[in-house]
C-alpha positions in Angstrom: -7.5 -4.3 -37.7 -9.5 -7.3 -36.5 -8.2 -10.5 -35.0 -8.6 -12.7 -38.5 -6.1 -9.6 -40.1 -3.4 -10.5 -36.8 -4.0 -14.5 -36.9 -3.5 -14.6 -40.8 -0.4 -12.4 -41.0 2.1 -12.6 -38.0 3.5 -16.2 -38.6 -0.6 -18.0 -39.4 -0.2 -18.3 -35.4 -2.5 -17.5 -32.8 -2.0 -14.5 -32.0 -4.2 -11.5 -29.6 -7.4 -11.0 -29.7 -8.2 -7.5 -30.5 -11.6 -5.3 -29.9 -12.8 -2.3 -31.8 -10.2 0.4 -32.1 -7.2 -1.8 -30.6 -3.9 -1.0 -32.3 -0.7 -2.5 -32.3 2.5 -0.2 -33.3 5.2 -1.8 -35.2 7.1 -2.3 -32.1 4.5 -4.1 -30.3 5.9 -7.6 -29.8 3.2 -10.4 -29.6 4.7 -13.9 -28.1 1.8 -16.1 -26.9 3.5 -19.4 -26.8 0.6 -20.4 -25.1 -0.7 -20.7 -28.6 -4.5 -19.1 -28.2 -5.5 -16.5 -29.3 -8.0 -15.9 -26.5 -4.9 -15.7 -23.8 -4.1 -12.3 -24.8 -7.3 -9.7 -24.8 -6.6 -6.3 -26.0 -9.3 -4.0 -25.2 -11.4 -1.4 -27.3 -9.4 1.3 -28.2 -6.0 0.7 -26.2 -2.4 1.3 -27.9 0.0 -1.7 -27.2 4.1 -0.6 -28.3 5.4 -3.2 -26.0 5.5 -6.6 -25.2 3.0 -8.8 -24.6 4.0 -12.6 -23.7 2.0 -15.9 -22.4 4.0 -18.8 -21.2 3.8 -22.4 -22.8 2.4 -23.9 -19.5 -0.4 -21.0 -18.9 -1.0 -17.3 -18.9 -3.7 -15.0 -19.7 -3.5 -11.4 -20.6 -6.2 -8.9 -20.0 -6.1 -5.0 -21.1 -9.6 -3.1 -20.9 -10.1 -0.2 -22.7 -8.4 2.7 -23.7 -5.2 2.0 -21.9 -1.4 2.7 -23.4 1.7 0.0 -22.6 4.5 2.0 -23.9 7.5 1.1 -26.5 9.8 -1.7 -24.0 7.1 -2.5 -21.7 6.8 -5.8 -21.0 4.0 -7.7 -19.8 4.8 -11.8 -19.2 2.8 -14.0 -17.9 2.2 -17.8 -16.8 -0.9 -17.0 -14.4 -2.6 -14.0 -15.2 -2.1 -10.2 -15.4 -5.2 -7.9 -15.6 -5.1 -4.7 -16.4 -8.4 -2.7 -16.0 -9.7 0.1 -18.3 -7.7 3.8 -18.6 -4.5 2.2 -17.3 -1.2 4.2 -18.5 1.8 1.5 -18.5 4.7 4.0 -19.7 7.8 2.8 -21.4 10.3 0.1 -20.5 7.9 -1.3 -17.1 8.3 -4.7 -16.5 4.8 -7.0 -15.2 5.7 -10.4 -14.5 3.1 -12.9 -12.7 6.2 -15.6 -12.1 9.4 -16.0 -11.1 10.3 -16.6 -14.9 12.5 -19.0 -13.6 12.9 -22.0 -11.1 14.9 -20.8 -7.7 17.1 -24.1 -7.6 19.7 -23.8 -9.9 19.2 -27.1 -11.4 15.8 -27.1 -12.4 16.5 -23.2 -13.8 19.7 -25.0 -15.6 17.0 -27.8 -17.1 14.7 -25.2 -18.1 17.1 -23.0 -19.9 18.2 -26.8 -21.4 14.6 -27.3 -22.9 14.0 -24.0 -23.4 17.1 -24.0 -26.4 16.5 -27.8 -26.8 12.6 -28.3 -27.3 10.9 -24.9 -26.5 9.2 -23.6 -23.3 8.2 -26.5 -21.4 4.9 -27.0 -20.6 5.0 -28.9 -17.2 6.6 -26.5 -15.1 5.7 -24.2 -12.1 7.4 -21.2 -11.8 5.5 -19.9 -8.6 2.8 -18.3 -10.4 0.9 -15.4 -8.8 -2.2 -13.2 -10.7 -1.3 -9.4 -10.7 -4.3 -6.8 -10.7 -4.0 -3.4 -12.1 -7.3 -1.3 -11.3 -8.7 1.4 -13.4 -7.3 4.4 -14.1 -3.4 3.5 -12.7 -0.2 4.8 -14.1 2.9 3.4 -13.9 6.2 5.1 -14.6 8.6 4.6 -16.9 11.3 1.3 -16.1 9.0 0.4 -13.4 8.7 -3.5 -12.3 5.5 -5.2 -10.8 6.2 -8.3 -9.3 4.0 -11.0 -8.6 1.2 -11.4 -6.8 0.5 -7.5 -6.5 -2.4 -5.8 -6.5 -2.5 -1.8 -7.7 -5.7 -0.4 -6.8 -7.7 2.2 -9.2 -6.2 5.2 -10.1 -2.8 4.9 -7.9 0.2 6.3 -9.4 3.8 4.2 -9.7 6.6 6.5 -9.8 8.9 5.8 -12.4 12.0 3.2 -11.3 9.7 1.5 -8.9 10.2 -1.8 -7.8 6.5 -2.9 -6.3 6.7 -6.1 -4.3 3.0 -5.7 -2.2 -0.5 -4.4 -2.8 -0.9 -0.5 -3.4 -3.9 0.9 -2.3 -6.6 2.7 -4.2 -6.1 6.2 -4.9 -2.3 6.3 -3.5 1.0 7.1 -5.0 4.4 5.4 -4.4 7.6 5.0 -5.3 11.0 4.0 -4.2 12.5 0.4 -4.7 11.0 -0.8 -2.7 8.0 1.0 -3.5 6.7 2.8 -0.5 3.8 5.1 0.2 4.7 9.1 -1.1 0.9 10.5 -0.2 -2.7 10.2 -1.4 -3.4 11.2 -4.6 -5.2 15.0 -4.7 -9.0 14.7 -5.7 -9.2 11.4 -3.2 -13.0 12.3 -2.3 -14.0 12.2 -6.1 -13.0 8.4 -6.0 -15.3 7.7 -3.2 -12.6 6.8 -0.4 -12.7 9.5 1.5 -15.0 12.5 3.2 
């Protein structure tokens, strides 16, 4: 399926912009209320079941290539989220670049208000923070990445993390908070190590 076949039939709206091999199941949810197309890259070869979702005031999606985000993941963003090549994002994690939501309960209150009234607003800041995902990373199952975190290449999240700060290459954790478990084996073949 090519992006003309995606922007034609889901709604005429912009949708993702997909490269060679890039496939959407039928429970992949596309909501770029950003409105362009270019704000969501899908990347040759990779499998999206979940949820992928730009903000009306900004956002930017990037997948690489031959990654999986599983059936209820969810991937929202108002900054940016990038997600490098070979990247395993199992079912029902959660990637948020934002606080989705004001902190003072009036201006979340107003938001909600124009969010049923008028749509997402477009002149809001929500705290916005990029998230990295390196190469090679999994995440497990009903995970959460919060903003402003980093995951370096092929670290491992253990399923029902909670990750509030930057993972290091080649290191697993888990926990909520996430917290360091131990290297993962074969370190040396990643070049961090003697």
């Amino acid at each position: 399926m090519n992006l003309d076949y995606w922007t034609r039939k889901i709604l005429g709206k912009a949708t993702c912009s997909l490269s060679r091999g890039a496939k959407l199941s039928s429970t992949a949810r596309i909501r770029n209320i950003r409105g362009l197309t270019s704000a969501i890259k899908v990347g040759a070869h990779s499998f999206v079941a979940g949820e992928l979702l730009t903000f009306a005031h900004g956002g930017q999606i990037e997948i690489g290539q031959w990654c999986f985000i599983g059936e209820g993941a969810r991937l929202w963003s108002a900054s940016c989220i990038r997600v490098g090549d070979r990247v395993l994002i199992s079912h029902n994690v959660n990637i948020f670049d934002s606080l989705t939501h004001p902190l003072d309960a009036r201006q979340r209150h107003q938001q909600f208000r124009a969010i049923m009234l008028q749509g997402h607003p477009r002149g809001i800041d929500l705290g916005e923070q990029p998230v990295e995902i390196g190469d090679d990373v999994w995440i497990g199952a009903n995970s959460c990445i919060l903003r402003g975190v980093s995951i370096g290449a092929a670290s491992v999240v253990g399923a029902a993390s909670v990750v509030t700060h930057n993972i290091p290459a080649g290191c697993i954790y888990a926990g909520n908070p996430a917290k360091f478990v131990r290297e993962v084996s074969g370190k040396k073949d990643l070049g961090h190590g003697d």
